[in-house]
Each structure stands twice: as C-alpha cells, then as structure tokens.
ZADO-1210 file (C-alpha; in nm, 4 decimals, padded with zeros to 6 digits):
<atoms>
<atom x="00.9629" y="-00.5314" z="-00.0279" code="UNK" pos="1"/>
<atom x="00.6723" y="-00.7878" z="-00.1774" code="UNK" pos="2"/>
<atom x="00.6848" y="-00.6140" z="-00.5088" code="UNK" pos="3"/>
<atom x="01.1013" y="-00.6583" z="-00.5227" code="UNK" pos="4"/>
<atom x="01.0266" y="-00.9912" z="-00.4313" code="UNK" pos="5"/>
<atom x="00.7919" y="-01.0369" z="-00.7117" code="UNK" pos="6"/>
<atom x="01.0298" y="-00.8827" z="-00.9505" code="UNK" pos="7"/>
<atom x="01.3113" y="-01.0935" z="-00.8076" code="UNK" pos="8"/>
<atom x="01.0911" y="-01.4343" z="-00.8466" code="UNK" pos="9"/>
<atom x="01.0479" y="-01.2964" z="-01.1993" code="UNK" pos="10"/>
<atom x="01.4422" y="-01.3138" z="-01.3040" code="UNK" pos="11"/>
<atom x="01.4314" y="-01.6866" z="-01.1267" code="UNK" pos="12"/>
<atom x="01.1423" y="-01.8253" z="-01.3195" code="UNK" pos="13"/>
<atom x="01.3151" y="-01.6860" z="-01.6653" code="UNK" pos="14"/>
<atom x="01.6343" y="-01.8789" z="-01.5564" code="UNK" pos="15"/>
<atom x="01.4308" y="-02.1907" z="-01.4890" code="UNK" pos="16"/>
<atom x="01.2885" y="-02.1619" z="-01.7927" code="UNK" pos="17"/>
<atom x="01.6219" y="-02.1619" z="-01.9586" code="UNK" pos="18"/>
<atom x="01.7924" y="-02.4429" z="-01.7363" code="UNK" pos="19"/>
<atom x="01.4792" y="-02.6656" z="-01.7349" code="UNK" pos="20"/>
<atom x="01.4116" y="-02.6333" z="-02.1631" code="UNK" pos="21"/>
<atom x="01.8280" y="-02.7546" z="-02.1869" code="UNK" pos="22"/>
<atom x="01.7309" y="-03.0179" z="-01.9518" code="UNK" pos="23"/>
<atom x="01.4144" y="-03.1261" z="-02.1975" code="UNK" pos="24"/>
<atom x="01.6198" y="-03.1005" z="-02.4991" code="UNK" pos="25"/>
<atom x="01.8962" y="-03.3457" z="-02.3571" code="UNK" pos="26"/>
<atom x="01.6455" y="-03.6331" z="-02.1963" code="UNK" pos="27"/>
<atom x="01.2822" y="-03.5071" z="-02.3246" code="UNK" pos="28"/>
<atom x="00.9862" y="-03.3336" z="-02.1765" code="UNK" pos="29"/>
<atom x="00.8208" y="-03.6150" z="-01.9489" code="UNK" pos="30"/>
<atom x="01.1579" y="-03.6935" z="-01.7980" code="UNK" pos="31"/>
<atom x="01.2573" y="-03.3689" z="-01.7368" code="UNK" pos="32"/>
<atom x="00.9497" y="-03.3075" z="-01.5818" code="UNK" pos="33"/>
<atom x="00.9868" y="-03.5689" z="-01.3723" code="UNK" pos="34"/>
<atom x="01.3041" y="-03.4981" z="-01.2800" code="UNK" pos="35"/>
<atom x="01.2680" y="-03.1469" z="-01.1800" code="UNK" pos="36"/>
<atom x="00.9967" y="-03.3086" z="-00.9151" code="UNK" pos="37"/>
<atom x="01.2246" y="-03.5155" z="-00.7790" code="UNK" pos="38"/>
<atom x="01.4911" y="-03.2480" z="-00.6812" code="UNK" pos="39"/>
<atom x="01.2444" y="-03.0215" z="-00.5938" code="UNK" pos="40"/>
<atom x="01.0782" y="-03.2415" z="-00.3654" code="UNK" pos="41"/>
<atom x="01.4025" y="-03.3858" z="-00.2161" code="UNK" pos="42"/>
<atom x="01.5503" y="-03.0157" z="-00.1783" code="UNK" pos="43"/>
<atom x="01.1831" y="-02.9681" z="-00.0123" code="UNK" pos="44"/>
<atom x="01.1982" y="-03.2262" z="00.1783" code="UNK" pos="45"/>
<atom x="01.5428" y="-03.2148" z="00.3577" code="UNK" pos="46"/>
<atom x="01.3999" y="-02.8461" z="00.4783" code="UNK" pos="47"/>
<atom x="01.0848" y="-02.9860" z="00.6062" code="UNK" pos="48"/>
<atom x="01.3014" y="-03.2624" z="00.7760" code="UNK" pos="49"/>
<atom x="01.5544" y="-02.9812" z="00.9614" code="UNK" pos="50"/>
<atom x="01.2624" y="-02.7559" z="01.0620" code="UNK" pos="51"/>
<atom x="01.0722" y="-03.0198" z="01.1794" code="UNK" pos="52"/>
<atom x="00.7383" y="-02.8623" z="00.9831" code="UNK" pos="53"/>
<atom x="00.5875" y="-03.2220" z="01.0181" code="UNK" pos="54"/>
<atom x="00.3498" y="-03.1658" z="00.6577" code="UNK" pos="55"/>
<atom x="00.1144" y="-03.4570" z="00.7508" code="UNK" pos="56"/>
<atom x="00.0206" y="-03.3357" z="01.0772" code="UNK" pos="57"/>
<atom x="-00.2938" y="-03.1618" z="00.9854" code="UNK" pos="58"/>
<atom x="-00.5260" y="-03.1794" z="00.6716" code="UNK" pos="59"/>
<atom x="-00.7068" y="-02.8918" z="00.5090" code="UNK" pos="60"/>
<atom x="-00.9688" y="-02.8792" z="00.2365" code="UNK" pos="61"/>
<atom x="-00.8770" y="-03.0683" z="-00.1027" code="UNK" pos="62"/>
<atom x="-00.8185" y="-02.7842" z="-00.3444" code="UNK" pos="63"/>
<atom x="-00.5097" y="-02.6622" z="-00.0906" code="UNK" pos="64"/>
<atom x="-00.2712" y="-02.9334" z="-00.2290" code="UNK" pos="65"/>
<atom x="-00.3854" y="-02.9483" z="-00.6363" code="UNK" pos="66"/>
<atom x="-00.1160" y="-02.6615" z="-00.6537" code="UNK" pos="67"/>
<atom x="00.1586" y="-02.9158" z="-00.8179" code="UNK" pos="68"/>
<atom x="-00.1332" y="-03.0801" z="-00.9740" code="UNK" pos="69"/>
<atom x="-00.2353" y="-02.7868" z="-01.1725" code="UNK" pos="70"/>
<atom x="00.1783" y="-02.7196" z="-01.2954" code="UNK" pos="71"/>
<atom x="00.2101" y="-03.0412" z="-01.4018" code="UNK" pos="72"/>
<atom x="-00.1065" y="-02.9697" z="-01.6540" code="UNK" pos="73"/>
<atom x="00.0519" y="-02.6309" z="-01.6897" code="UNK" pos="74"/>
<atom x="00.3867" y="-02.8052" z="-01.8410" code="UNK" pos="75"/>
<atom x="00.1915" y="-02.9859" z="-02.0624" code="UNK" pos="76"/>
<atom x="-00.0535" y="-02.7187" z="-02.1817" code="UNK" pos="77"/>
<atom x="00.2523" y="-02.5211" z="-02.3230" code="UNK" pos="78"/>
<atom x="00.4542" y="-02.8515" z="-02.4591" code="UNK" pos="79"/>
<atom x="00.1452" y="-02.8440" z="-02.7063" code="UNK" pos="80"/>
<atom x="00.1419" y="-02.5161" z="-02.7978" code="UNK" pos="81"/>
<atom x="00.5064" y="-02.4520" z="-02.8224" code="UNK" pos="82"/>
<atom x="00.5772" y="-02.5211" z="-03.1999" code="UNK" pos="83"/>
<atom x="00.1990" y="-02.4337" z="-03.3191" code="UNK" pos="84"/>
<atom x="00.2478" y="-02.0767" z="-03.2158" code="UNK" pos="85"/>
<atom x="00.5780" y="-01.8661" z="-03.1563" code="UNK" pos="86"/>
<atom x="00.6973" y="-01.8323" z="-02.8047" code="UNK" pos="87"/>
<atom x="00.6397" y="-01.4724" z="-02.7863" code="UNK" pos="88"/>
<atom x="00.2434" y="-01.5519" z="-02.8568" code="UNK" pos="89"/>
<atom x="00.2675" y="-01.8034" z="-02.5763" code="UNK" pos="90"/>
<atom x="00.3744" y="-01.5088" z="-02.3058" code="UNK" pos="91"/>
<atom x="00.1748" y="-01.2820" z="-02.4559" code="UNK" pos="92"/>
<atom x="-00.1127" y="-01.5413" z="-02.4006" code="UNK" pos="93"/>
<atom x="00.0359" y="-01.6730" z="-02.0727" code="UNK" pos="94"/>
<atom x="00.0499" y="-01.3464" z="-01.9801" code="UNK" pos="95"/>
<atom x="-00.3243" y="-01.2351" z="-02.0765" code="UNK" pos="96"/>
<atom x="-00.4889" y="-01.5140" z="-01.8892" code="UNK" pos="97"/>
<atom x="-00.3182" y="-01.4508" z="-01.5512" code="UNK" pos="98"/>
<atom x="-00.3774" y="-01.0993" z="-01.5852" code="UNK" pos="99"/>
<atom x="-00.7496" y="-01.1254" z="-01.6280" code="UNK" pos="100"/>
<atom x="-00.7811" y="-01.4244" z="-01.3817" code="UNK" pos="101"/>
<atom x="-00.5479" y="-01.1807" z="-01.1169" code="UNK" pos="102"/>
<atom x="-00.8407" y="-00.8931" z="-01.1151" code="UNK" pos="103"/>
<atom x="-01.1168" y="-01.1596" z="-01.1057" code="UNK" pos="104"/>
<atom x="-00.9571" y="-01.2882" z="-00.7672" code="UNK" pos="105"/>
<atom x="-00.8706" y="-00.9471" z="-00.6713" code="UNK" pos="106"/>
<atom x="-01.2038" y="-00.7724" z="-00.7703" code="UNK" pos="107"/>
<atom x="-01.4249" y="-01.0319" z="-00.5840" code="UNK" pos="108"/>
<atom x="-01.1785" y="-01.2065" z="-00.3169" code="UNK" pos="109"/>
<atom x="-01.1825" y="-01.5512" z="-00.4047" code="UNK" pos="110"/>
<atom x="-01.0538" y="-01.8029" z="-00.1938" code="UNK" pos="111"/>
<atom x="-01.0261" y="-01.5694" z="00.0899" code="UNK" pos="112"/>
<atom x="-00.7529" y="-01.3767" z="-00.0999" code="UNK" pos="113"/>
<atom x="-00.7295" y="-00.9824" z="00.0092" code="UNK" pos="114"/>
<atom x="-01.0288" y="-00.7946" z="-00.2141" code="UNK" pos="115"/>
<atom x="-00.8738" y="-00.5317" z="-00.4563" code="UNK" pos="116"/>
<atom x="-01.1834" y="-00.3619" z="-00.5917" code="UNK" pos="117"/>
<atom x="-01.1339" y="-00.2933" z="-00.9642" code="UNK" pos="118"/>
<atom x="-01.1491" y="00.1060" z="-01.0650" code="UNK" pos="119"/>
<atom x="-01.2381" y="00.2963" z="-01.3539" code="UNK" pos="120"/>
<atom x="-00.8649" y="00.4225" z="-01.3389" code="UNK" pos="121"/>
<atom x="-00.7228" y="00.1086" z="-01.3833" code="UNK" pos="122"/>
<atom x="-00.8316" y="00.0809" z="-01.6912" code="UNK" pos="123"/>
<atom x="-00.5803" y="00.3659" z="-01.7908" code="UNK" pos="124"/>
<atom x="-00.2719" y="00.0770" z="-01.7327" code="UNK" pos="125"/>
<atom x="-00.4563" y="-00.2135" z="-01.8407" code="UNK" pos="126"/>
<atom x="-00.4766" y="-00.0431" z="-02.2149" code="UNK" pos="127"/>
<atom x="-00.0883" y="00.0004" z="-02.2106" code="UNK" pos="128"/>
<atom x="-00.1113" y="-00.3697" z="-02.0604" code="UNK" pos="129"/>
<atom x="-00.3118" y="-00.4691" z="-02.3562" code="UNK" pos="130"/>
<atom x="-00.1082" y="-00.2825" z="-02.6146" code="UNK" pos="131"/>
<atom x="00.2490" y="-00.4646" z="-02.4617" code="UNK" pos="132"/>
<atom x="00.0851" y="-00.7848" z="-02.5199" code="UNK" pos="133"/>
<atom x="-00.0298" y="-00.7081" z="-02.8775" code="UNK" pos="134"/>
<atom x="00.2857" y="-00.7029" z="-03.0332" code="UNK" pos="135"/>
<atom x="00.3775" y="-01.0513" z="-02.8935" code="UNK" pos="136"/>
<atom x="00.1175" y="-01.2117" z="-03.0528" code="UNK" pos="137"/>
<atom x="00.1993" y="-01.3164" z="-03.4180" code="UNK" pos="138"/>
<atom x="00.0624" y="-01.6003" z="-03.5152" code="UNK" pos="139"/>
<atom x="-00.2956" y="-01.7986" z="-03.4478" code="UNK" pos="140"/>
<atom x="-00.4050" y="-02.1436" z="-03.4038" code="UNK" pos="141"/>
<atom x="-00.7414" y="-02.1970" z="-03.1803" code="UNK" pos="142"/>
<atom x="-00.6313" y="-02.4530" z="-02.9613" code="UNK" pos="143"/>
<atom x="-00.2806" y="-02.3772" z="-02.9048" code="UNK" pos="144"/>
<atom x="-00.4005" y="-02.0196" z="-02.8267" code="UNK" pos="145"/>
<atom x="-00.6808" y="-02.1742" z="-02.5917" code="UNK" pos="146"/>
<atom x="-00.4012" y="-02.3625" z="-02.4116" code="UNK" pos="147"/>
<atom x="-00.1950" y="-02.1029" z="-02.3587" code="UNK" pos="148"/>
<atom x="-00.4463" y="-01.8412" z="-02.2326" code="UNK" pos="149"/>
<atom x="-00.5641" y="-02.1484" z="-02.0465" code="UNK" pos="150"/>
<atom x="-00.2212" y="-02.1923" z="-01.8796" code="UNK" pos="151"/>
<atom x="-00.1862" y="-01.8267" z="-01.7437" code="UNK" pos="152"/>
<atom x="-00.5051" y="-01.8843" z="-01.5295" code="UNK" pos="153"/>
<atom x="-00.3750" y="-02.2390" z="-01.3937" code="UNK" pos="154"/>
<atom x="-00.0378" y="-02.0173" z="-01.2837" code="UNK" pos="155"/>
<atom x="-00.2931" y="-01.7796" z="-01.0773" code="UNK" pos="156"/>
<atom x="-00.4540" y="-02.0663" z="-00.9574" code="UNK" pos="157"/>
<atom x="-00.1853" y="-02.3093" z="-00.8864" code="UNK" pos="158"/>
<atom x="-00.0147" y="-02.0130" z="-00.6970" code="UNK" pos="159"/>
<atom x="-00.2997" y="-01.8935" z="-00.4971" code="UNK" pos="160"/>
<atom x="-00.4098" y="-02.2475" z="-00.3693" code="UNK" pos="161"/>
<atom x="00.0026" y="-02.3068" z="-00.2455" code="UNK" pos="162"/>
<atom x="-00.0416" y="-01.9700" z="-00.0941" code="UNK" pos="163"/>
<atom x="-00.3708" y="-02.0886" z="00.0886" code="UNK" pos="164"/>
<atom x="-00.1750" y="-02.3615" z="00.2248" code="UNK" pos="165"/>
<atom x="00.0726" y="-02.1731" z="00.3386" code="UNK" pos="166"/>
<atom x="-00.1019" y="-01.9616" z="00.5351" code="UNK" pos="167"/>
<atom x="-00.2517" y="-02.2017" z="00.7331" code="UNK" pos="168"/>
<atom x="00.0052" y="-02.4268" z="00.7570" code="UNK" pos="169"/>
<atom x="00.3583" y="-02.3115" z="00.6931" code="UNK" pos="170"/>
<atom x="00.5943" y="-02.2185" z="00.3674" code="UNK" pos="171"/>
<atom x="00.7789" y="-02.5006" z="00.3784" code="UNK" pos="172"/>
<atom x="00.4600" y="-02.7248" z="00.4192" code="UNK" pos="173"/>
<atom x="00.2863" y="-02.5896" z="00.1281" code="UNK" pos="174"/>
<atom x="00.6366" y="-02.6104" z="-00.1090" code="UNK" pos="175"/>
<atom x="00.6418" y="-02.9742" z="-00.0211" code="UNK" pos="176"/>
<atom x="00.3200" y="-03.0701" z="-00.0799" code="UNK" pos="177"/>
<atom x="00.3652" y="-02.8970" z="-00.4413" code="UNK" pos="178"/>
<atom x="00.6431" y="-03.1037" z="-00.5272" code="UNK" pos="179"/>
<atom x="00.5042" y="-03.4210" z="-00.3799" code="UNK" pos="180"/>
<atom x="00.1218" y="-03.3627" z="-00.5705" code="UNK" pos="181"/>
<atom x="00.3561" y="-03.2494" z="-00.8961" code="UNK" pos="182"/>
<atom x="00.5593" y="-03.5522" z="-00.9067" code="UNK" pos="183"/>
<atom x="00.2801" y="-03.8000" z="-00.8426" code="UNK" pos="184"/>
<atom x="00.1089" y="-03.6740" z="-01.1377" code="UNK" pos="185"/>
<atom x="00.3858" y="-03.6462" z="-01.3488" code="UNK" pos="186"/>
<atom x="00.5022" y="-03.9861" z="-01.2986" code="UNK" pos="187"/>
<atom x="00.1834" y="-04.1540" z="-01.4604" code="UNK" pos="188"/>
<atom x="00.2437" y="-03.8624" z="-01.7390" code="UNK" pos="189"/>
<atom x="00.5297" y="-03.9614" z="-01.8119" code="UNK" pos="190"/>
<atom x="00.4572" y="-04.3017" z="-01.8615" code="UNK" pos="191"/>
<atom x="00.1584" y="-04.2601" z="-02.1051" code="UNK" pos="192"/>
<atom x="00.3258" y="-03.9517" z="-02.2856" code="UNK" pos="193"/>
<atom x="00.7074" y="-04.0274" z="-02.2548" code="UNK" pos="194"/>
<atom x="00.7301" y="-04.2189" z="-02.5756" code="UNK" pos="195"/>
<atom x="00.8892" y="-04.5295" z="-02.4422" code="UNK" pos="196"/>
<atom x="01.1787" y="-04.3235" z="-02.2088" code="UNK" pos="197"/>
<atom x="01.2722" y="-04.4581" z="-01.8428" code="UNK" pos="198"/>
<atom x="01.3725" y="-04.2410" z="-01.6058" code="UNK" pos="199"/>
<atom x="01.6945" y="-04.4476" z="-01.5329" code="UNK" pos="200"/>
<atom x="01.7633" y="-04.5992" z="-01.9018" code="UNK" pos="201"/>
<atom x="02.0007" y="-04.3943" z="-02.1317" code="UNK" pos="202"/>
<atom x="02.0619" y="-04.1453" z="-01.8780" code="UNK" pos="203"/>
<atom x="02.4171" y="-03.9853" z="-01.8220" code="UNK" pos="204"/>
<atom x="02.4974" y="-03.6304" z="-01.6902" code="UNK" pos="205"/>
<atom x="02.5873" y="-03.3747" z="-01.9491" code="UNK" pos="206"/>
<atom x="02.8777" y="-03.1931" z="-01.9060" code="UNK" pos="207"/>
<atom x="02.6921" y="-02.8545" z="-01.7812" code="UNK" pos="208"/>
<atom x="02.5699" y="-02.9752" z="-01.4297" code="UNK" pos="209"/>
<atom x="02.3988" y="-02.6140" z="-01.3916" code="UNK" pos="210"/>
<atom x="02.0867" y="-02.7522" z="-01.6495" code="UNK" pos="211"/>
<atom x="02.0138" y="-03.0162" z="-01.3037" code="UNK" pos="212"/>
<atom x="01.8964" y="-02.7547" z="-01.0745" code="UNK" pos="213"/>
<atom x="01.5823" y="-02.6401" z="-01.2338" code="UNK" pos="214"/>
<atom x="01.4203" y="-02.7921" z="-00.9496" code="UNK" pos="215"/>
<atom x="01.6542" y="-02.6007" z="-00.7255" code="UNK" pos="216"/>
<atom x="01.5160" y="-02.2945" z="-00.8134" code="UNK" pos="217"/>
<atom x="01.1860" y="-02.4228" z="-00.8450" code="UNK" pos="218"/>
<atom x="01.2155" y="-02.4675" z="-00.4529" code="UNK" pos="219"/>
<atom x="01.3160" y="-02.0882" z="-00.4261" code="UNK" pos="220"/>
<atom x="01.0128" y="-01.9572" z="-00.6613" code="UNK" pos="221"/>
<atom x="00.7247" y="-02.1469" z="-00.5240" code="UNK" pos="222"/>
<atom x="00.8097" y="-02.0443" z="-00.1673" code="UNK" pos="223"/>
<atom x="00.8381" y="-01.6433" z="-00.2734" code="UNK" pos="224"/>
<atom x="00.4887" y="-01.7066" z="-00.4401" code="UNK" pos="225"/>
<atom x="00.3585" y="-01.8565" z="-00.1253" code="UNK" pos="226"/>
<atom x="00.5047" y="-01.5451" z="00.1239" code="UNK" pos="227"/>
<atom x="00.3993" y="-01.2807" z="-00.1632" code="UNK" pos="228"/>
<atom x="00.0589" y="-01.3899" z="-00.3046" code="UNK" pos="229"/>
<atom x="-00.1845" y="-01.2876" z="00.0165" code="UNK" pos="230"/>
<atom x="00.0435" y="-00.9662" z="00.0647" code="UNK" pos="231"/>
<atom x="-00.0246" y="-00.7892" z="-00.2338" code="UNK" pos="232"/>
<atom x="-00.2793" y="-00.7720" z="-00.5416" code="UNK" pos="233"/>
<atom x="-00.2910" y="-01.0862" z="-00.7502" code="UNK" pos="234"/>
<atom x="-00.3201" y="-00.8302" z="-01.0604" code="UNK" pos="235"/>
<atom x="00.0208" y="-00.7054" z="-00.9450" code="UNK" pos="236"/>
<atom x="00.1953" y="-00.9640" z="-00.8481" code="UNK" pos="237"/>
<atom x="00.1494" y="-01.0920" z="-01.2325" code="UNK" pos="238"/>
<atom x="00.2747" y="-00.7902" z="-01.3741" code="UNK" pos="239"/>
<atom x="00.6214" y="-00.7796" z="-01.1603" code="UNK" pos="240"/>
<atom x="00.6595" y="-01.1028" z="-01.1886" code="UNK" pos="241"/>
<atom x="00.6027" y="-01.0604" z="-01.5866" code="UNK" pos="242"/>
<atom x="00.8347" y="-00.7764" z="-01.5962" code="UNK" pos="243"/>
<atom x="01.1671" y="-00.9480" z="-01.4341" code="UNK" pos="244"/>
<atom x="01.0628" y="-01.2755" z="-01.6683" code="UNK" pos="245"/>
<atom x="01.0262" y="-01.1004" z="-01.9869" code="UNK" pos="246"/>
<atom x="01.3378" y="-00.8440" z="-01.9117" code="UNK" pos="247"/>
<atom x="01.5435" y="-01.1471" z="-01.8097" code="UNK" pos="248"/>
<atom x="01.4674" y="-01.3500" z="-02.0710" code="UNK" pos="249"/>
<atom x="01.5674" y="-01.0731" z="-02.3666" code="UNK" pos="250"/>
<atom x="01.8977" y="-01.0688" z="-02.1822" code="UNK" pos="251"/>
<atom x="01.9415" y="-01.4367" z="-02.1437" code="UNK" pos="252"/>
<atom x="01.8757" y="-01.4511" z="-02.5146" code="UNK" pos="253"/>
<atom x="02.0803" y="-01.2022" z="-02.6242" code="UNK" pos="254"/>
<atom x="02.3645" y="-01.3721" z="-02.4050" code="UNK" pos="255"/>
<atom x="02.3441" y="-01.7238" z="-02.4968" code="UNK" pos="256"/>
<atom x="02.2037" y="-01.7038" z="-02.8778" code="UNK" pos="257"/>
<atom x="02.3227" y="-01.3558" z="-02.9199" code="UNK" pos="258"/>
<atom x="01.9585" y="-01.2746" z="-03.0330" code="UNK" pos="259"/>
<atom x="01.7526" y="-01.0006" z="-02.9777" code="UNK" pos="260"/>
<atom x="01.3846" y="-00.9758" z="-03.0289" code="UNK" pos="261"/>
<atom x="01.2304" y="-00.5706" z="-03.0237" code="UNK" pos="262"/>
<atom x="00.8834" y="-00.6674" z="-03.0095" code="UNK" pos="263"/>
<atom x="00.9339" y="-00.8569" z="-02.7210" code="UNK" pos="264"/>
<atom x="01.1215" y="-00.5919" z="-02.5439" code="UNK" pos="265"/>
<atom x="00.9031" y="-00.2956" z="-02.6592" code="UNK" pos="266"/>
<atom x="00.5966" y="-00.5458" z="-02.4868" code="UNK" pos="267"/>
<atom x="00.7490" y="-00.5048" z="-02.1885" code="UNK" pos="268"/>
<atom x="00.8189" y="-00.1272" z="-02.1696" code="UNK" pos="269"/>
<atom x="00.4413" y="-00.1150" z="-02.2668" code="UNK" pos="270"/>
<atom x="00.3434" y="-00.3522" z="-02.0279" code="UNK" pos="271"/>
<atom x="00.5840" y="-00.1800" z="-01.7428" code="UNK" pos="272"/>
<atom x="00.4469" y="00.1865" z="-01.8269" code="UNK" pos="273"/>
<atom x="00.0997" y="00.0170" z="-01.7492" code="UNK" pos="274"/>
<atom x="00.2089" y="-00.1317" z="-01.4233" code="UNK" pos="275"/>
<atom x="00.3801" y="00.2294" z="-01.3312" code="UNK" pos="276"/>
<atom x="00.0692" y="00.3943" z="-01.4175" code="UNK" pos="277"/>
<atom x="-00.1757" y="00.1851" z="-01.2068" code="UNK" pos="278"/>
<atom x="00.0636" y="00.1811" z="-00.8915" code="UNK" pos="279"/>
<atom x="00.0993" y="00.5772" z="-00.9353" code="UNK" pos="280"/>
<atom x="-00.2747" y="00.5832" z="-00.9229" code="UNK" pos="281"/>
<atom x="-00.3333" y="00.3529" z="-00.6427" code="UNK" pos="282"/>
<atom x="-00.0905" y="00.5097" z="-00.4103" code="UNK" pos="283"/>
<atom x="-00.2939" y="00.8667" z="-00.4908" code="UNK" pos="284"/>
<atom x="-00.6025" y="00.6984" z="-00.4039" code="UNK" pos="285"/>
<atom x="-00.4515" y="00.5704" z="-00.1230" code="UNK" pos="286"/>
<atom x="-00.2870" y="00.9472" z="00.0119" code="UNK" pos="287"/>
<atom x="-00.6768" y="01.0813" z="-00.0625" code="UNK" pos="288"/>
<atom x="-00.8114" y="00.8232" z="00.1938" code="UNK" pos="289"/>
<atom x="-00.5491" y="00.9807" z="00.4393" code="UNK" pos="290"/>
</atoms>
C-alpha cells in the first residue's frame, strides 16, 4: 500500500508542478511562492482547527520544523537553474541527489529513520538507475548543476524532518508547521527577490481557477510523505515517487503542448527496470530469511 502511495504522491507532485509553474508565469515566482503558502497553510490550518490537533501544545527539537524552511530554499535552488540547464538535466539532477542522499539515510539510519543496509545486489538496479538518468542530462553549467543536485538532497531532507514530526506529534501537526515555517520564509524572500511585486497590487484571478490550488495539493503531498517516509526505504520511496512524476509529466506534456520528449521517457523505463530489479531482489532476500 506505501509504495502505491508513493507512486500516487508521484502523479500529484507532477500536477503541482504544472498548476504552480502557470501560477508563476501569470504573477511571478516570489508571489506564487507565497501564495501557494498561504493556501496551504489555511487548507492546513482549518484541519488542524476541526481535529483539534492543537500544533503548539508540545515542542520538539529544532530541526523537526525546518521542513518548509528547506522547500522554500528548494524553490529557489531550481528558479536559478531553470534556464541555465534544460529541465530534463534538472530531474535528472534532482533525481541523483535524492537518490544518493535516500541510501545514505537508509544505509546508516539517520535521524532515527528505519536502517536499510546497502547490498552488493543493489548495485545491479542502481546501474539501470544511473543509466535512466544519463540520458536526461544534456547540458552543463557548474553551479546550476550544483543547485540542482543540491535540491534533490533538501527534498530527502525536508521530507524526512516533516516525517520526524509527524511521528511524534501527528500528520496534521507536522503539515502545518510546514506551511507555517514555508511561508515565514518566503515572505522576507519575496520581498528582497520579488522585483518590486506586492502580493495584493496588480493581482486579478485568471480565468483558469484550477492554476490556485497548487497549495491544495501541496496539503495532500506533504501529508502522504509524512505517513510513507518511516514505512518504507528512503531509497524507494524516491524512486516511486520519481516514477509517477516523470510518467505523469510526459503525459501532461504531451496533453497540454502536444510534446513528447523520448529521452525523458526512455529515463524512466531505465530508471523503473532498476527499481523492479532491486525490489525483486529484496523480496528474495527477504523469502531466504524465512
């Protein structure tokens, strides 16, 4: 069920993606960002008020609420990469970094997060891993690359420190405090990045209401990260959730632009045989151990 979940938070986050980059084209990055925040946080926070979670009523240590913090920097890391390199380099890149930050956390248990020993037979799905991600990368520049790399460890990270919340707290608790951290930081953001935009100046609704709920489904994504991320293998987790964004996104493309991009596509089947190939060999190790 956790690994459909995964999957299924996969197809969400490639919608987002699409709803939230209409959203920055129409008002700009900083003010979409900020405004995907605020719903979030007021979706979040009329669920916190009906369940009565009551988020203040305990704290925990300080790196359990830099969550939002960390996908606010995130958002920003690939703003300044997008244009420098293609997109497909980005989740190539995106994808390496939370990959390789995943079996780090898995292999040693950081953070109190399930350990997940690495094997010698993993290595068999990480090369068809490696050769999916190959094809996405077509272009170079250090920093942007850097960035990029940089921002799939700050998903891992970002995810497993909501999760860590969660657990000793509640879902709703740690989706709050994400949105809450996230728009505190973005605010100031926008304000020394925004280029002279207001939140409330110039702004009208566009005709397509659906490019407003980004934040909506931001709600829904965070908490399936924090009930999946302590129930299965941070390594895996990145790979499902890769596989419904990546799969999603070639269709959403091909739907609205009525383009279609092969390399992209055959990354995926790579990176999916790979996944297949490691979960075929853990669930033999595990019916040995029987």
């Amino acid at each position: 069920m956790y690994y459909l979940l995964s999957l299924f938070s996969g197809v969400l986050i490639a919608i987002m993606i699409t709803l939230n980059g209409a959203l920055s084209e129409t008002y700009g990055l900083h003010w979409a960002t900020v405004f995907i925040h605020f719903v979030g946080l007021c979706l979040i926070a009329t669920i916190v008020l009906v369940k009565r979670a009551r988020p203040f009523a305990a704290w925990h240590p300080w790196w359990f609420y830099i969550g939002g913090m960390i996908g606010v920097m995130n958002t920003i890391a690939n703003n300044f990469a997008f244009g420098r390199i293609s997109v497909s380099a980005i989740l190539a890149l995106v994808l390496l970094g939370q990959s390789i930050a995943g079996l780090l956390i898995d292999h040693y248990g950081l953070w109190g997060v399930p350990r997940h020993p690495f094997r010698k037979g993993t290595l068999v799905g990480l090369v068809l891993i490696l050769a999916g991600i190959a094809p996405m990368l077509t272009d170079f520049e250090l920093l942007a690359v850097v960035f990029s790399f940089a921002t799939g460890i700050g998903v891992v990270l970002s995810r497993t420190f909501n999760a860590k919340l969660a657990d000793v707290s509640n879902v709703e608790t740690s989706t709050f405090f994400h949105f809450l951290i996230g728009l505190t930081v973005s605010l100031p953001v926008f304000w020394l990045l925004g280029d002279g935009q207001t939140p409330l100046i110039g702004f009208w609704p566009t005709s397509g209401f659906y490019v407003y709920i980004g934040g909506i489904i931001g709600v829904t994504v965070i908490t399936l990260s924090n009930i999946i991320v302590l129930k299965i293998s941070a390594f895996f987790l990145t790979l499902f959730i890769f596989i419904g964004q990546v799969f999603t996104g070639v269709l959403v493309d091909a739907l609205l632009d009525g383009a279609f991009s092969g390399r992209i596509l055959f990354g995926g089947v790579l990176v999916t045989a790979g996944l297949a190939a490691n979960l075929l060999l853990d669930r033999k190790r595990e019916k040995g151990k029987e």
